[in-house]
C-alpha positions in Angstrom: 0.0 0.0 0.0 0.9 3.4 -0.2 1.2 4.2 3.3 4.2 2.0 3.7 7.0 3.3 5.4 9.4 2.3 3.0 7.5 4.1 0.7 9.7 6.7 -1.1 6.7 9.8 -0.7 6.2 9.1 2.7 7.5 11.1 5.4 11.0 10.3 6.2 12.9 10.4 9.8 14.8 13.5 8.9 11.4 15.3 7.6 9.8 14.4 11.0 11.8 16.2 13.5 11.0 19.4 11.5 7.8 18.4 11.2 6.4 16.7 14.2 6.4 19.8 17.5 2.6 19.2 18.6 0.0 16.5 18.1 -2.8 18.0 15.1 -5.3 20.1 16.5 -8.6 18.1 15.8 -10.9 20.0 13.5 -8.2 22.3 12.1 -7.3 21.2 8.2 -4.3 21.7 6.4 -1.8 22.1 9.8 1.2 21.1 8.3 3.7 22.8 10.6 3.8 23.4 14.1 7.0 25.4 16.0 9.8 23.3 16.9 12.7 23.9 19.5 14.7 24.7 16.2 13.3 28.0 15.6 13.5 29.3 19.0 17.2 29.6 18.5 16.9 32.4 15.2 13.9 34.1 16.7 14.7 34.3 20.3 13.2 37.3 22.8 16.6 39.1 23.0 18.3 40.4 20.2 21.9 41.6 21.6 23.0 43.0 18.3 20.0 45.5 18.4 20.2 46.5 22.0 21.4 50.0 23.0 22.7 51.0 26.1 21.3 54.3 27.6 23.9 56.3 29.6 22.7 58.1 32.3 23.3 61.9 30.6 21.8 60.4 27.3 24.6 58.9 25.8 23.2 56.3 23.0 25.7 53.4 22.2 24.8 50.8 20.1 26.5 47.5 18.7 25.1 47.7 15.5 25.5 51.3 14.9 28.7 53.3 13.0 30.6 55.7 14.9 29.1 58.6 12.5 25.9 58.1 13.9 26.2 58.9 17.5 25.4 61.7 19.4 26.2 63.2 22.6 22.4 65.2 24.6 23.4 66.7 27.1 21.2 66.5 30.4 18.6 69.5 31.2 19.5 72.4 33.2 18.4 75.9 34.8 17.4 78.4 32.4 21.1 79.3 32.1 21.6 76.4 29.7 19.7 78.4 26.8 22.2 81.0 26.4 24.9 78.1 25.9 26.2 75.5 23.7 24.5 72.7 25.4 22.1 70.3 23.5 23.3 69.6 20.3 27.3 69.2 19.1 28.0 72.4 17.2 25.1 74.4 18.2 25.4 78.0 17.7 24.9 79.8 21.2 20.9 81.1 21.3 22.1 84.8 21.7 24.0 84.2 18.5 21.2 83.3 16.5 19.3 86.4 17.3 22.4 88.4 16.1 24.4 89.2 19.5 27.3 88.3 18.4 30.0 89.4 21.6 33.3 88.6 19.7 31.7 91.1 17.2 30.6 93.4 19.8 33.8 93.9 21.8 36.0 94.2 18.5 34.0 97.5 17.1 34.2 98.5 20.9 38.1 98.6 20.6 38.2 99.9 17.4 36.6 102.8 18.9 38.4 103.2 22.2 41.5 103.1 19.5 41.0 105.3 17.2 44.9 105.3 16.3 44.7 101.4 15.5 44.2 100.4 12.0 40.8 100.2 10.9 40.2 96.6 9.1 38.1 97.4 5.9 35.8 95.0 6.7 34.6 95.5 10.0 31.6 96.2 9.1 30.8 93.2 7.1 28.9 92.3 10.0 26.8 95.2 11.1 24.6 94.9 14.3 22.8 97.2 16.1 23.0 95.4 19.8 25.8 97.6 20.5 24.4 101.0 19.2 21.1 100.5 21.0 23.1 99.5 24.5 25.7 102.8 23.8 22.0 105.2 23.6 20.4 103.3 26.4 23.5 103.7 28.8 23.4 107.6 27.2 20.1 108.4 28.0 20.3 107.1 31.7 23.3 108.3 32.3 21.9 111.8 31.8 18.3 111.0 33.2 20.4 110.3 36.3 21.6 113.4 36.6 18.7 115.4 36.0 18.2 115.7 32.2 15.9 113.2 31.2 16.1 113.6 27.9 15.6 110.1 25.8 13.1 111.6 23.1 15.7 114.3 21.9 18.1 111.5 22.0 16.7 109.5 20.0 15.2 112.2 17.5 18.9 113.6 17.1 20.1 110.4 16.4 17.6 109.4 13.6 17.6 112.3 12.3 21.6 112.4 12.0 21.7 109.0 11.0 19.5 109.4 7.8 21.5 113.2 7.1 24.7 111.2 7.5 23.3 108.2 5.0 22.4 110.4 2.4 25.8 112.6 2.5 27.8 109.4 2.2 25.9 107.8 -1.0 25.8 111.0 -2.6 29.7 111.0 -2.0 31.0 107.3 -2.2 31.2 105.5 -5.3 30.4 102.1 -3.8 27.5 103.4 -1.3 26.5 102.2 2.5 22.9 101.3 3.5 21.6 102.6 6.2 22.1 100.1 8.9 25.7 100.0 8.9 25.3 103.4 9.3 23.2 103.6 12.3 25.7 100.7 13.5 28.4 103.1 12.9 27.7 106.2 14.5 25.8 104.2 17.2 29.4 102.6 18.3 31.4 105.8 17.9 28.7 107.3 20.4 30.7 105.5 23.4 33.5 107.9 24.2 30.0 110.4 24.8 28.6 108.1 27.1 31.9 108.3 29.1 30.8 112.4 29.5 27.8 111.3 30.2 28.9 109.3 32.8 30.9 112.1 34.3 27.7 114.5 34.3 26.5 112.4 37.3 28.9 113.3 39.6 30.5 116.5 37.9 28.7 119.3 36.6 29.7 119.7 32.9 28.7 123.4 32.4 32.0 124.5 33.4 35.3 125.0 32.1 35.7 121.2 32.5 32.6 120.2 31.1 33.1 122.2 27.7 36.7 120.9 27.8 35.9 117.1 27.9 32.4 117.5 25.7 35.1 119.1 23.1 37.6 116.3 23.6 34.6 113.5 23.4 33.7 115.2 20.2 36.7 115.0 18.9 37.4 111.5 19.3 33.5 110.5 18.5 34.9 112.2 15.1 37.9 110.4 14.4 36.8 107.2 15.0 33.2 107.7 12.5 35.1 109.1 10.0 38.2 106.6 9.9 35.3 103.6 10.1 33.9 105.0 7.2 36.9 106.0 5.0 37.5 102.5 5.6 34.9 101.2 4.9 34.2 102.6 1.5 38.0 103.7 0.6 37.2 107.3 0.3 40.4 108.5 2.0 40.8 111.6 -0.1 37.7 112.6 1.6 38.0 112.1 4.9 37.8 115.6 6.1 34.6 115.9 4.2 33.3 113.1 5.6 34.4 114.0 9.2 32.5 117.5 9.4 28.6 116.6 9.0 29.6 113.5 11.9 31.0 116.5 13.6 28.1 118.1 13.7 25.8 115.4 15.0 28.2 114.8 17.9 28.3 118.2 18.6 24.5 117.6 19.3 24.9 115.3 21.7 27.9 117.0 23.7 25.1 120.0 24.1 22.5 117.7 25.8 25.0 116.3 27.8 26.4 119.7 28.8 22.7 121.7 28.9 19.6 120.4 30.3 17.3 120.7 27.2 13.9 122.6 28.1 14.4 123.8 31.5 14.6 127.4 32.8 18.5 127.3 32.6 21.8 125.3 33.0 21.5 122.2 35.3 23.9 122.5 38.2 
């Protein structure tokens, strides 16, 4: 008969031990396989080649992954920790995105508090106005503190000066300046004035002394403007030119540092 064993389509001793896990389930056709001890060892519960190990500051390292591929997250922190260079490898520093740039910051400064140094052509490249805006603030309470509050003619002097100043300078250079290098300009030449300014609090500037230092902060708000912006658009032929309208606006500002603007007379 066909159900021999000898048979050469029946099921064979080697066939069996794949074949033969569990009795048939009665009532279930066509239950030709069944899982054996044999498969447990391919598709076991732990897979050690996938596993990770979690550090305990969020290192990931993994067996199975290149070296290009890992990372280093850094734990959380106080509210300190968003004005660093913690999270991500080669994250920019959060003031730095929003444009407060310190190296930046603290180069223009010097340039200004040296006005004998040799002004790099390209200093301006990077034009900010974090500086300018911190120069006006310190400026106007400087002089609020001692007794001239005076932050609107600050401020219309300023823009006012800045947009005479912007249209004397493209109407003169070849190559031209927009106006926020401009403002970024005069802004950071503005910090010897704040220096007077500074003074006025304890000194009283209308006085011998206080013409003599407004005149000397003048002259040095001057120099450094102009040699910025002979620099900066390589108009050294005209720097004189140049020098005598940013004159002018300084000379503005000396006044409300020296005279209290709207009052009966001189502050003293």
């Amino acid at each position: 008969m066909w159900q021999d064993s000898n048979n050469a389509y029946g099921a064979s001793s080697s066939q069996n031990q794949y074949y033969a896990g569990a009795p048939p389930v009665q009532g279930v056709p066509l239950q030709f396989y069944a899982p054996s001890p044999v498969s447990s060892t391919f598709y076991s519960g732990s897979r050690p080649s996938l596993d990770g190990n979690v550090g305990a500051q969020g290192t990931i390292n993994s067996q199975g992954m290149a070296s290009g591929y890992g990372g280093n997250i850094q734990p959380a922190g106080g509210w300190w920790t968003a004005f660093g260079t913690g999270g991500f490898e080669g994250e920019p520093p959060l003031l730095e995105e929003l444009g407060f740039n310190f190296a930046h910051i603290r180069a223009k400064t010097l340039t200004v508090l040296n006005p004998l140094s040799r002004v790099d052509e390209r200093i301006m490249d990077d034009a900010d106005l974090a500086g300018p805006l911190l120069f006006f603030l310190c400026f106007g309470t400087f002089l609020l503190f001692s007794g001239k509050p005076q932050f609107g003619y600050i401020y219309g002097v300023g823009l006012l000066g800045s947009a005479s100043i912007y249209t004397l300078l493209n109407l003169m250079a070849e190559s031209g300046i927009d106006a926020y290098r401009v403002v970024s300009v005069l802004g950071y030449c503005l910090l010897p004035m704040v220096g007077v300014s500074a003074l006025s609090v304890v000194l009283t500037l209308d006085g011998s002394l206080g013409y003599v230092l407004s005149i000397l902060s003048i002259l040095w708000c001057t120099y450094a403007a102009s040699g910025i912006f002979v620099a900066v658009l390589r108009m050294s032929d005209q720097r004189f030119l140049v020098a005598y309208p940013v004159g002018l606006l300084y000379g503005c500002f000396a006044l409300l540092s020296v005279f209290k603007v709207g009052g009966t007379g001189s502050s003293k």
